[in-house]
KOLNU-95606 format. One record per atom (N, C-alpha, C, CB): x, y, z; residue in one letter. Coordinates in pm, whole numbers, plus 50000, padded with zeros to 5 digits. Atoms other than C-alpha are relative to their C-alpha. Glycine has a CB too. Example, Ala and Ser with C-alpha at 12.3 -4.5 7.8 and 13.67 -1.06 7.14 Angstrom:
# KOLNU-95606
500894988150000A/512304955050780A/500905012050000A/499015000350125A/499184988149994S/513674989450714S/499235010950073S/500415004649858S/
//
This chain:
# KOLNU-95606
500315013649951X/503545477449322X/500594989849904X/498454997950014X/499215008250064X/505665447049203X/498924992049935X/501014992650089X/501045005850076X/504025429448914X/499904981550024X/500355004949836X/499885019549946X/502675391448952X/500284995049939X/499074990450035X/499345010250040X/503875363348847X/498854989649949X/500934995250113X/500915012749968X/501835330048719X/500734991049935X/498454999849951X/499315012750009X/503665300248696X/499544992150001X/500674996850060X/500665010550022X/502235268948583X/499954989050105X/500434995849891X/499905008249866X/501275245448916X/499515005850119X/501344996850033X/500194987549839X/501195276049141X/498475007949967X/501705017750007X/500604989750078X/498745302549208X/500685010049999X/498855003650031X/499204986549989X/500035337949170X/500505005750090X/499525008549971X/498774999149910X/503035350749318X/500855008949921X/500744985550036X/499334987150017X/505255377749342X/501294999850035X/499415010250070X/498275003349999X/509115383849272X/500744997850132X/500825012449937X/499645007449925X/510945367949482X/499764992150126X/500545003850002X/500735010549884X/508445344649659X/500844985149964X/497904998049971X/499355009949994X/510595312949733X/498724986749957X/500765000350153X/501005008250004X/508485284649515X/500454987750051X/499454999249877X/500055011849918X/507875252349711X/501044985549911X/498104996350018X/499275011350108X/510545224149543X/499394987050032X/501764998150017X/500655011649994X/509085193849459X/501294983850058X/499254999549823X/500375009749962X/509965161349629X/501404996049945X/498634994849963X/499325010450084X/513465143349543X/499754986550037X/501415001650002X/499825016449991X/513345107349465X/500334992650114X/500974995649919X/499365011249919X/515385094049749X/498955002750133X/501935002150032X/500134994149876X/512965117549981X/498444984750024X/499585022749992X/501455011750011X/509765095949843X/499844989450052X/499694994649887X/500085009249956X/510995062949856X/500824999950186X/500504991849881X/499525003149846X/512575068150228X/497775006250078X/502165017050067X/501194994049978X/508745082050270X/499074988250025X/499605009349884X/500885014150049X/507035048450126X/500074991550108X/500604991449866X/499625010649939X/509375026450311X/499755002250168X/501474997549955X/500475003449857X/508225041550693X/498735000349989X/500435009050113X/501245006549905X/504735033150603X/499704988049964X/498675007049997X/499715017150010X/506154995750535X/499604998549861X/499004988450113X/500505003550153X/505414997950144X/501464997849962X/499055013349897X/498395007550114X/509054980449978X/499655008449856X/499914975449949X/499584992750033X/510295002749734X/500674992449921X/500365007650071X/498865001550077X/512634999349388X/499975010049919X/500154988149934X/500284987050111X/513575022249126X/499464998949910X/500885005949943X/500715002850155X/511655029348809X/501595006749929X/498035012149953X/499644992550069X/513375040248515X/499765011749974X/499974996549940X/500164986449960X/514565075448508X/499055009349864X/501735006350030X/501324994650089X/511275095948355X/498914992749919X/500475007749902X/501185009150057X/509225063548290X/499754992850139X/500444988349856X/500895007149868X/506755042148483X/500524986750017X/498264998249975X/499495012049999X/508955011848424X/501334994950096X/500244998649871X/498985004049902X/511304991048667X/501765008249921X/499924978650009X/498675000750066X/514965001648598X/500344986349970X/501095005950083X/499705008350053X/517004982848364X/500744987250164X/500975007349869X/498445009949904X/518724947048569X/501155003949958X/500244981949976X/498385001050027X/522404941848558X/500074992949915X/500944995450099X/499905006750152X/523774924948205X/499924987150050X/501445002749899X/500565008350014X/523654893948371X/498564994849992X/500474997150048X/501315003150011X/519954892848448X/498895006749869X/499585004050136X/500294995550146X/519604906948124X/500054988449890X/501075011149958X/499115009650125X/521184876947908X/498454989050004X/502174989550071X/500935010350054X/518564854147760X/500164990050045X/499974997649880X/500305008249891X/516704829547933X/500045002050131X/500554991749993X/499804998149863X/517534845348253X/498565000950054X/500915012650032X/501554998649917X/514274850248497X/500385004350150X/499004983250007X/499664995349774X/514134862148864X/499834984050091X/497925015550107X/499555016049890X/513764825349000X/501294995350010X/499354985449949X/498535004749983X/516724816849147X/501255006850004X/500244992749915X/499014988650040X/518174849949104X/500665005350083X/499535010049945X/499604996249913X/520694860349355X/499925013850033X/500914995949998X/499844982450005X/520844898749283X/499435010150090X/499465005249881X/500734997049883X/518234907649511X/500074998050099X/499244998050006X/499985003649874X/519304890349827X/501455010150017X/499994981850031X/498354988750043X/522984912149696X/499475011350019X/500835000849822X/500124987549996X/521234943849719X/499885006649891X/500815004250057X/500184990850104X/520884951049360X/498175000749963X/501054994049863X/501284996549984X/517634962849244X/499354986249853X/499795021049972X/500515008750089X/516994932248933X/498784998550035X/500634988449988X/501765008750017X/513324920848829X/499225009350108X/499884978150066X/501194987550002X/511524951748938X/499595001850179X/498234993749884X/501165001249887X/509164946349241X/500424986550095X/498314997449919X/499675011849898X/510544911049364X/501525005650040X/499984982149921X/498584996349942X/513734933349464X/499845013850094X/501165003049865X/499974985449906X/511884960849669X/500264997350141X/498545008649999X/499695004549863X/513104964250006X/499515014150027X/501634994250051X/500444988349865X/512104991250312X/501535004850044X/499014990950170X/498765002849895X/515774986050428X/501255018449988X/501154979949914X/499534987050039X/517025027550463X/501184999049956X/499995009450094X/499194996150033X/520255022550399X/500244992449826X/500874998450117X/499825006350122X/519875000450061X/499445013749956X/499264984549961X/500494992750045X/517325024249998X/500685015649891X/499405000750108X/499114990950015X/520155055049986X/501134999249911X/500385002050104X/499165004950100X/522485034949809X/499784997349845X/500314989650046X/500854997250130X/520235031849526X/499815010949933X/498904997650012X/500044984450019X/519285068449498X/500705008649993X/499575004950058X/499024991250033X/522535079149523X/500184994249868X/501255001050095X/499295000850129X/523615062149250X/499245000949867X/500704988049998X/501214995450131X/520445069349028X/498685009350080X/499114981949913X/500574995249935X/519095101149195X/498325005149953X/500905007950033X/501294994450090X/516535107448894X/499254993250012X/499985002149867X/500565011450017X/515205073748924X/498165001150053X/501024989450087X/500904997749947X/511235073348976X/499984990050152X/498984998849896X/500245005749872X/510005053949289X/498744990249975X/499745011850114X/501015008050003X/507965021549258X/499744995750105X/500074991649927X/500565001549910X/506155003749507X/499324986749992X/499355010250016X/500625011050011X/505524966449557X/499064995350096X/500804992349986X/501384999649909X/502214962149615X/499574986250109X/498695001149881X/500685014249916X/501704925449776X/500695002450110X/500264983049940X/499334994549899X/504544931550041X/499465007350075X/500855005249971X/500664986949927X/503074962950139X/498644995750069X/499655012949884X/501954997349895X/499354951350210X/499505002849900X/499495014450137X/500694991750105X/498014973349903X/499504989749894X/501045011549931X/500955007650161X/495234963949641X/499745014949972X/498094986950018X/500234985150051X/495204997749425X/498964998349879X/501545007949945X/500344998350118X/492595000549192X/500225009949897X/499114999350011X/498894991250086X/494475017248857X/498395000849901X/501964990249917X/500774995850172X/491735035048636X/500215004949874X/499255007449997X/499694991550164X/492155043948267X/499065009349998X/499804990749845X/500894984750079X/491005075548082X/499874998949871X/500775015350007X/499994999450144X/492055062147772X/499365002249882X/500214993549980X/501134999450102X/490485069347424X/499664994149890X/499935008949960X/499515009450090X/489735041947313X/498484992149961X/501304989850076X/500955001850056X/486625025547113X/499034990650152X/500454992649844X/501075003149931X/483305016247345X/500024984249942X/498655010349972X/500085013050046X/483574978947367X/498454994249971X/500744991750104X/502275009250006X/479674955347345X/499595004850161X/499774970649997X/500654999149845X/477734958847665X/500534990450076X/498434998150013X/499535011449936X/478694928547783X/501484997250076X/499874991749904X/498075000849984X/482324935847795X/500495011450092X/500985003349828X/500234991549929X/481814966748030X/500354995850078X/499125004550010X/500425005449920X/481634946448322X/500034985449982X/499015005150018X/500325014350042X/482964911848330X/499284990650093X/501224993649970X/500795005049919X/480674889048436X/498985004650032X/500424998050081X/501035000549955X/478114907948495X/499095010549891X/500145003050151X/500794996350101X/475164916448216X/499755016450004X/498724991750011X/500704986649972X/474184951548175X/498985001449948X/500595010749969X/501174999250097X/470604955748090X/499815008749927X/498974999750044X/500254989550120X/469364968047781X/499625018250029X/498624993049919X/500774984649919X/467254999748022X/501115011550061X/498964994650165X/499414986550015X/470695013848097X/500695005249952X/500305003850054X/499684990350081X/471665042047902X/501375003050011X/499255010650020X/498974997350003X/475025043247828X/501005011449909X/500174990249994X/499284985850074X/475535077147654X/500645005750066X/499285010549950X/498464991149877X/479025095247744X/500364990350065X/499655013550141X/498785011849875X/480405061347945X/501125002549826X/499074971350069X/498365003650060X/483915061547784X/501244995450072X/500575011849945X/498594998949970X/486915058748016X/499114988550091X/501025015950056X/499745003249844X/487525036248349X/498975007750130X/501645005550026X/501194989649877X/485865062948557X/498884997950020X/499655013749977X/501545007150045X/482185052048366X/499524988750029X/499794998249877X/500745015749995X/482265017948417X/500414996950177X/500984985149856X/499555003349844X/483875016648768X/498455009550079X/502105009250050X/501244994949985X/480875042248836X/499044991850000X/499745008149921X/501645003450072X/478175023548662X/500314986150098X/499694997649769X/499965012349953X/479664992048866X/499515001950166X/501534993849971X/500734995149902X/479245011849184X/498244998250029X/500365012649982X/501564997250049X/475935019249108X/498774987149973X/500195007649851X/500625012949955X/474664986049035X/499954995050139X/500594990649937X/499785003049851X/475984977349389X/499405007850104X/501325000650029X/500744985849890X/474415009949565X/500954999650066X/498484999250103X/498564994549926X/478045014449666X/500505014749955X/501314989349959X/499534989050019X/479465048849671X/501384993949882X/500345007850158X/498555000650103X/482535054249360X/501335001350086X/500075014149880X/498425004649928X/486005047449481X/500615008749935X/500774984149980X/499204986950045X/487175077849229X/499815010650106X/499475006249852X/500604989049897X/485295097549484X/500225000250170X/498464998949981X/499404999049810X/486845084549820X/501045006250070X/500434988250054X/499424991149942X/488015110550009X/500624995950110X/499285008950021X/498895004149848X/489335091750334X/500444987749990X/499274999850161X/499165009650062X/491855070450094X/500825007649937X/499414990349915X/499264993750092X/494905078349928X/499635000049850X/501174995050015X/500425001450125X/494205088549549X/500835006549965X/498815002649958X/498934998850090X/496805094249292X/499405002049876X/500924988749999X/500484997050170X/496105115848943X/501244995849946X/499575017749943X/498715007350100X/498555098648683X/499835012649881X/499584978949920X/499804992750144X/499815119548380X/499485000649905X/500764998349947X/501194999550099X/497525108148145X/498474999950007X/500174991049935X/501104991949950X/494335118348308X/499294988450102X/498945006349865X/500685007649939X/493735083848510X/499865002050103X/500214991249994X/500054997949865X/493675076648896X/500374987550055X/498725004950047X/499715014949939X/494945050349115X/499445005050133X/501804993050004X/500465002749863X/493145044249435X/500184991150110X/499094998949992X/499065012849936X/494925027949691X/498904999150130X/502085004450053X/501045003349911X/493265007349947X/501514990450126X/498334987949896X/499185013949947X/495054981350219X/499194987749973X/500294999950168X/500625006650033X/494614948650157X/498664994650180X/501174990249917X/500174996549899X/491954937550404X/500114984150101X/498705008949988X/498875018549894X/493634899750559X/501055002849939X/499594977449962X/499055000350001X/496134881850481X/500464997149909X/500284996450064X/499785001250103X/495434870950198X/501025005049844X/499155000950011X/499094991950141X/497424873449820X/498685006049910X/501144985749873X/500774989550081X/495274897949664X/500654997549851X/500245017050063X/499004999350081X/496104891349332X/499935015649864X/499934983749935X/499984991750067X/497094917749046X/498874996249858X/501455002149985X/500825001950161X/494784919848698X/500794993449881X/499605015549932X/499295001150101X/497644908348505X/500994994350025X/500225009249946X/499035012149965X/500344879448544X/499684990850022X/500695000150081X/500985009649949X/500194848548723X/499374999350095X/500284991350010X/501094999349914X/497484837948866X/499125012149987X/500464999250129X/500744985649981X/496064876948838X/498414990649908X/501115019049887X/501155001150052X/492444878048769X/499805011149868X/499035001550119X/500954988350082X/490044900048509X/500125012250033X/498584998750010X/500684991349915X/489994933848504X/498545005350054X/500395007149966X/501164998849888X/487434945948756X/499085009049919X/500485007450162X/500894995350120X/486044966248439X/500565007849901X/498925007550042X/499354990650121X/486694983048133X/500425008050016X/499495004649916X/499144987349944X/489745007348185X/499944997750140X/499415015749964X/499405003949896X/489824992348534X/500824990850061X/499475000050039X/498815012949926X/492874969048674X/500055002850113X/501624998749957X/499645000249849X/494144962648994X/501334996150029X/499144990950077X/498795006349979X/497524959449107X/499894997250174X/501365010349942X/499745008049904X/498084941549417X/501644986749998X/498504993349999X/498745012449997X/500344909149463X/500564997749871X/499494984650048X/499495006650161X/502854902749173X/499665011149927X/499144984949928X/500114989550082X/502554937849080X/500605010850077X/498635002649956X/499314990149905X/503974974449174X/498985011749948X/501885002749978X/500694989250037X/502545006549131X/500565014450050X/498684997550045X/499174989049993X/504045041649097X/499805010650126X/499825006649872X/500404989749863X/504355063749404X/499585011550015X/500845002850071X/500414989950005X/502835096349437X/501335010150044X/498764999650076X/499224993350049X/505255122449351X/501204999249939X/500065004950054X/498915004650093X/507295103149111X/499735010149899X/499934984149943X/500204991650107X/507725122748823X/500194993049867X/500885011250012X/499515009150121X/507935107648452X/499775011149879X/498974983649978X/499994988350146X/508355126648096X/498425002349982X/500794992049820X/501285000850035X/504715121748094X/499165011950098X/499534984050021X/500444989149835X/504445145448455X/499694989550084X/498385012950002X/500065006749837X/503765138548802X/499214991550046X/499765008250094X/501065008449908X/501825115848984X/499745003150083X/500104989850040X/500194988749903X/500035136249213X/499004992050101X/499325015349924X/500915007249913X/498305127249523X/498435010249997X/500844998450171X/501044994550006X/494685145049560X/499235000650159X/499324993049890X/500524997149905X/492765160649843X/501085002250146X/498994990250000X/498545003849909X/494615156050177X/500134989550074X/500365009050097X/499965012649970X/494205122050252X/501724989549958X/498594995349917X/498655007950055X/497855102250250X/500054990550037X/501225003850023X/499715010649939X/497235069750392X/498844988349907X/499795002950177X/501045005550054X/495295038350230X/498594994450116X/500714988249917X/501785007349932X/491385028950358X/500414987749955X/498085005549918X/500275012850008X/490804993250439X/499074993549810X/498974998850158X/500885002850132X/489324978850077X/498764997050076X/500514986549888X/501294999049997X/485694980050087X/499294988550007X/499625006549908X/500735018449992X/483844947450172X/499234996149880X/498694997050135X/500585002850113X/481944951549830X/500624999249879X/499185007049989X/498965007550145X/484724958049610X/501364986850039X/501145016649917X/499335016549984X/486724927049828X/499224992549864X/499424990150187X/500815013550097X/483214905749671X/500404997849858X/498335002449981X/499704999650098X/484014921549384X/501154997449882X/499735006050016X/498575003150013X/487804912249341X/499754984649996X/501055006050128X/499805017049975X/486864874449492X/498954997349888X/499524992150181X/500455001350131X/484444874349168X/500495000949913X/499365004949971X/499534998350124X/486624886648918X/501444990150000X/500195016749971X/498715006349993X/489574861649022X/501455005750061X/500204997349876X/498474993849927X/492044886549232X/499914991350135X/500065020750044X/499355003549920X/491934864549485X/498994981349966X/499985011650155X/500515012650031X/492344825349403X/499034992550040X/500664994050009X/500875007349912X/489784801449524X/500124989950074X/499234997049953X/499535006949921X/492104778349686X/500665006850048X/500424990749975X/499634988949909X/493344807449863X/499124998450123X/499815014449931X/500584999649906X/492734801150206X/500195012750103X/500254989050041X/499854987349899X/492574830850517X/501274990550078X/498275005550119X/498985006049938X/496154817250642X/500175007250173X/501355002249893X/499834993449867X/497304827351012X/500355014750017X/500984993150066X/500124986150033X/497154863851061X/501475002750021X/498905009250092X/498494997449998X/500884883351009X/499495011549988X/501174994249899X/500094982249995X/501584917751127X/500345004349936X/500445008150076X/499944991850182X/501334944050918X/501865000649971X/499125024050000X/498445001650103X/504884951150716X/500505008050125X/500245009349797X/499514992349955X/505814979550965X/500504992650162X/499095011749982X/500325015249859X/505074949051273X/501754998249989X/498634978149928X/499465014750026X/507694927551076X/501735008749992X/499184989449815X/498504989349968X/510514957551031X/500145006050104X/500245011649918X/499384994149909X/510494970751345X/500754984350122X/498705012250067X/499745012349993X/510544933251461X/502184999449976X/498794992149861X/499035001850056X/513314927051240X/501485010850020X/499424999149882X/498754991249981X/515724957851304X/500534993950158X/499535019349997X/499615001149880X/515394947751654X/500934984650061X/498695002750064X/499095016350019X/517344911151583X/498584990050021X/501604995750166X/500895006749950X/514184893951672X/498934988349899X/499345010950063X/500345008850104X/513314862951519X/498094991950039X/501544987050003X/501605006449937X/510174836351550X/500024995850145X/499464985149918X/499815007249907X/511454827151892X/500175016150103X/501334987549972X/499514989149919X/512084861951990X/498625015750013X/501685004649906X/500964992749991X/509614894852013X/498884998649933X/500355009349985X/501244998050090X/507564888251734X/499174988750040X/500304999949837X/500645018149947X/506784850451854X/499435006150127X/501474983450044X/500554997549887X/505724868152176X/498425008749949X/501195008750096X/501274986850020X/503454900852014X/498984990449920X/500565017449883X/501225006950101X/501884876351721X/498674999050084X/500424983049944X/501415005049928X/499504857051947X/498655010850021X/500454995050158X/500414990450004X/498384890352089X/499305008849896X/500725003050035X/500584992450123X/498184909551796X/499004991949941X/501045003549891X/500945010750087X/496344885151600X/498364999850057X/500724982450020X/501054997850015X/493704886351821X/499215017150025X/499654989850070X/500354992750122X/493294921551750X/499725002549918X/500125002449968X/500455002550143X/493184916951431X/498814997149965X/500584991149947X/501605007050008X/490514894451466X/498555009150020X/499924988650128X/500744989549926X/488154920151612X/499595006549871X/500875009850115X/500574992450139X/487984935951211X/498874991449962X/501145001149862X/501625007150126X/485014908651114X/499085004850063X/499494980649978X/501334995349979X/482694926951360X/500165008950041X/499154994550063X/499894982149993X/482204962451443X/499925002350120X/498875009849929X/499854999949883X/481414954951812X/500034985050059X/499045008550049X/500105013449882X/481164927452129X/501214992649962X/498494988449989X/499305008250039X/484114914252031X/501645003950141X/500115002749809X/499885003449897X/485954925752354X/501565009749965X/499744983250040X/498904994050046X/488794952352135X/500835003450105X/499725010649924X/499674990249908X/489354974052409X/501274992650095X/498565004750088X/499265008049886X/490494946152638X/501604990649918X/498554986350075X/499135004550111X/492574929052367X/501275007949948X/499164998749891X/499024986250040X/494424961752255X/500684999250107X/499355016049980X/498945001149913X/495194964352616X/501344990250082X/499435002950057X/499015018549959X/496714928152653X/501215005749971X/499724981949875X/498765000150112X/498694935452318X/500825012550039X/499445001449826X/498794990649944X/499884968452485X/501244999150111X/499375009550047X/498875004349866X/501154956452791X/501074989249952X/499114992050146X/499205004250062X/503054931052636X/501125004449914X/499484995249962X/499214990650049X/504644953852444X/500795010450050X/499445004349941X/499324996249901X/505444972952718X/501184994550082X/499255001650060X/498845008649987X/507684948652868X/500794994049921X/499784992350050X/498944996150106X/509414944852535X/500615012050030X/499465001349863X/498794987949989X/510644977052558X/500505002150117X/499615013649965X/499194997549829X/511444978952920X/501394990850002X/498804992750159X/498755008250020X/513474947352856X/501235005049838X/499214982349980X/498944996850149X/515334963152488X/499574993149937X/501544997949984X/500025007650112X/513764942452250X/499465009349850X/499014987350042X/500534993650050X/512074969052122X/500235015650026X/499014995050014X/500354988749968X/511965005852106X/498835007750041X/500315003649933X/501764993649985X/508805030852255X/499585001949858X/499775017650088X/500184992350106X/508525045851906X/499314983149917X/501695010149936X/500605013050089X/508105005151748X/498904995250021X/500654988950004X/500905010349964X/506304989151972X/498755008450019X/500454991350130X/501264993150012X/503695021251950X/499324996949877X/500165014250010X/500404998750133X/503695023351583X/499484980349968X/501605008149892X/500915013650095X/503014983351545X/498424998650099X/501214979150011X/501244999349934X/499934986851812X/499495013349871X/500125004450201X/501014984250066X/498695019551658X/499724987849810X/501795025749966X/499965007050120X/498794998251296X/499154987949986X/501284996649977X/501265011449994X/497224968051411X/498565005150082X/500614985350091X/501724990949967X/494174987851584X/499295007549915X/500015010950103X/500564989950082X/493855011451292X/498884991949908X/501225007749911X/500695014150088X/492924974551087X/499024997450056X/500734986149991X/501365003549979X/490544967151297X/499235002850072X/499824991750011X/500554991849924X/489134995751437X/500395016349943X/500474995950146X/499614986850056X/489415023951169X/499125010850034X/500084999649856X/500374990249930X/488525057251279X/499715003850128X/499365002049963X/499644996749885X/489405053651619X/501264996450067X/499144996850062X/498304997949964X/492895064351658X/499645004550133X/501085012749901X/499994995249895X/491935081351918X/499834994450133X/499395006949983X/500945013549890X/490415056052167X/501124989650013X/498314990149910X/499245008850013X/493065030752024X/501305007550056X/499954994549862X/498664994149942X/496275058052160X/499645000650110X/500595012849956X/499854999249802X/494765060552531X/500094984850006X/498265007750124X/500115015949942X/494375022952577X/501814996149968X/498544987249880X/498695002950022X/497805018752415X/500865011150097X/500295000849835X/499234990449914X/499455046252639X/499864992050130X/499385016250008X/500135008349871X/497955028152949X/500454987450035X/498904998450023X/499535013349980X/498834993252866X/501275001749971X/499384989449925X/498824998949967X/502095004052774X/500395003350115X/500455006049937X/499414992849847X/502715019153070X/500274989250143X/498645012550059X/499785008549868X/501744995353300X/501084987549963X/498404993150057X/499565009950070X/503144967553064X/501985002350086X/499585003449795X/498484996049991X/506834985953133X/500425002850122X/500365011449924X/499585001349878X/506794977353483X/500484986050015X/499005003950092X/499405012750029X/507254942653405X/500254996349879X/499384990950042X/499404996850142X/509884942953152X/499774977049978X/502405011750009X/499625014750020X/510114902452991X/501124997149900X/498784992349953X/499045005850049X/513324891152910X/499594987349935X/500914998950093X/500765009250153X/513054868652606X/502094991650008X/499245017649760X/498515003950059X/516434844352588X/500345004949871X/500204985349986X/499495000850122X/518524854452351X/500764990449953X/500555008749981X/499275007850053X/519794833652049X/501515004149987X/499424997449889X/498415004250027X/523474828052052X/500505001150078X/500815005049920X/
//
């Protein structure tokens, strides 16, 4: 009997079992970019943007005003991620090692990034900004991110967000976790760190969101992988308690108003491939969609069902007329129902099958510009 094998990652395995190859770079970010998350490269085996080009290198330079990005090069990190497959390829060929970042405001995403670090137990006070911790609880063994994001739970009688299983979660190389959420409007969510960013949300906890990026799950860096966990690959709506908890700590400004609702990123690229400007498909689906959307501030009576089917049929006659493809105008319904009506995909694909259907008996020609 052939002797086993144990290879570090795997479990045991025997000569010449073909092991599973991990993930190239270009496969990730073409991965990211169809579920509308904008994409740039990191530096190859670190968590950092690749270098700019020597001009946006030269002192005093800044990304305001910076052409490089509208050129297709990847300068200033995160304000140069695009979805767009074929930039995407052009990038990766020419730096195939490159990790895969991920700009979070674009996308929708507020990720909460926990530390593990080991690093000295700050005062009580500093646990938790803003909010006191009384003397009665016992804080023996809190050390990392994990403790205080816990213990913040816990005050709230909210379940831990390390522990949410029907959200994407990401183990980082040095023993942390990022927990990705969508954002849940339209709001700029902001990041823990830049401008405008708020506080972090607690000791060893940040947040990246707007004006920030965050590393993709199965980037790799000298440090190891960034691994996703469980089998959850998609982000949960953020949590209405850690929203409060964000619009407390300053991630989202206070002259930040709820602006007019905009379809999700995947809406705005299938939109966009299809030539279609504010006058053209999207100026038709918005209205529609939107009030969809609307339908997320209450859980019922709000009339989804009938709404979904508007926004389907409409969509249906996009594609009958070419403005759209079946495959787009599914995926931006299925996307805006998921927002505001999570955990019923199922309910939300018959109503969308039907209103498409009928929708694509009366196709609507949309003038075209030029």
């Amino acid at each position: 009997m052939a002797p086993e094998l144990r290879v570090r990652g795997f479990s045991t395995v025997r000569p010449g079992t073909v092991l599973p190859a991990a993930p190239r770079s270009v496969d990730i970010a073409r991965w990211c970019a169809e579920q509308g998350w904008p994409v740039h490269p990191l530096a190859v085996g670190r968590k950092t943007p690749a270098g700019n080009c020597g001009g946006c290198r030269a002192p005093g330079h800044t990304h305001s005003g910076c052409t490089c990005p509208a050129e297709g090069r990847w300068c200033h990190g995160f304000r140069a991620a695009t979805c767009d497959a074929e930039r995407i390829l052009r990038w990766w060929r020419s730096a195939p090692e490159a990790g895969v970042g991920v700009s979070c405001g674009p996308a929708g995403l507020v990720v909460i990034d926990i530390d593990a670090h080991g690093q000295s137990l700050p005062d009580r006070d500093c646990l938790l900004p803003g909010i006191p911790v009384p003397p009665q609880v016992d804080l023996t063994g809190l050390a990392n991110g994990y403790h205080t994001l816990a213990l913040l739970a816990a005050l709230r009688g909210a379940p831990d967000p390390a522990d949410d299983e029907d959200t994407l979660r990401v183990r980082t190389p040095s023993g942390g976790l990022h927990v990705w959420y969508r954002a849940p409007d339209a709001r700029s969510w902001q990041s823990s760190a830049g401008s405008g960013g708020g506080r972090a949300l607690a000791w060893q906890v940040d947040v990246r969101a707007h004006g920030g990026y965050i590393v993709a799950p199965g980037t790799w860096t000298r440090a190891g992988t960034y691994r996703a966990l469980g089998a959850c690959r998609k982000p949960a709506v953020l949590p209405a308690w850690l929203a409060e908890e964000l619009k407390r700590t300053g991630h989202l400004p206070r002259k930040s108003q709820a602006g007019p609702w905009q379809p999700p990123p995947r809406a705005r690229q299938a939109v966009a491939a299809a030539g279609g400007g504010g006058q053209g498909p999207l100026g038709i689906l918005v209205p529609v969609l939107a009030e969809v959307a609307a339908c997320a501030a209450q859980s019922q009576g709000t009339g989804f069902s009938e709404k979904l089917n508007r926004a389907s049929y409409t969509a249906g006659g996009l594609v009958t007329a070419g403005f759209l493809t079946h495959q787009q105008a599914e995926q931006i319904l299925q996307d805006t129902a998921a927002a505001a009506r999570p955990g019923q995909d199922r309910k939300a694909a018959g109503i969308i099958r039907s209103g498409m259907s009928a929708g694509a008996r009366r196709p609507l020609y949309l003038r075209r510009e030029g």
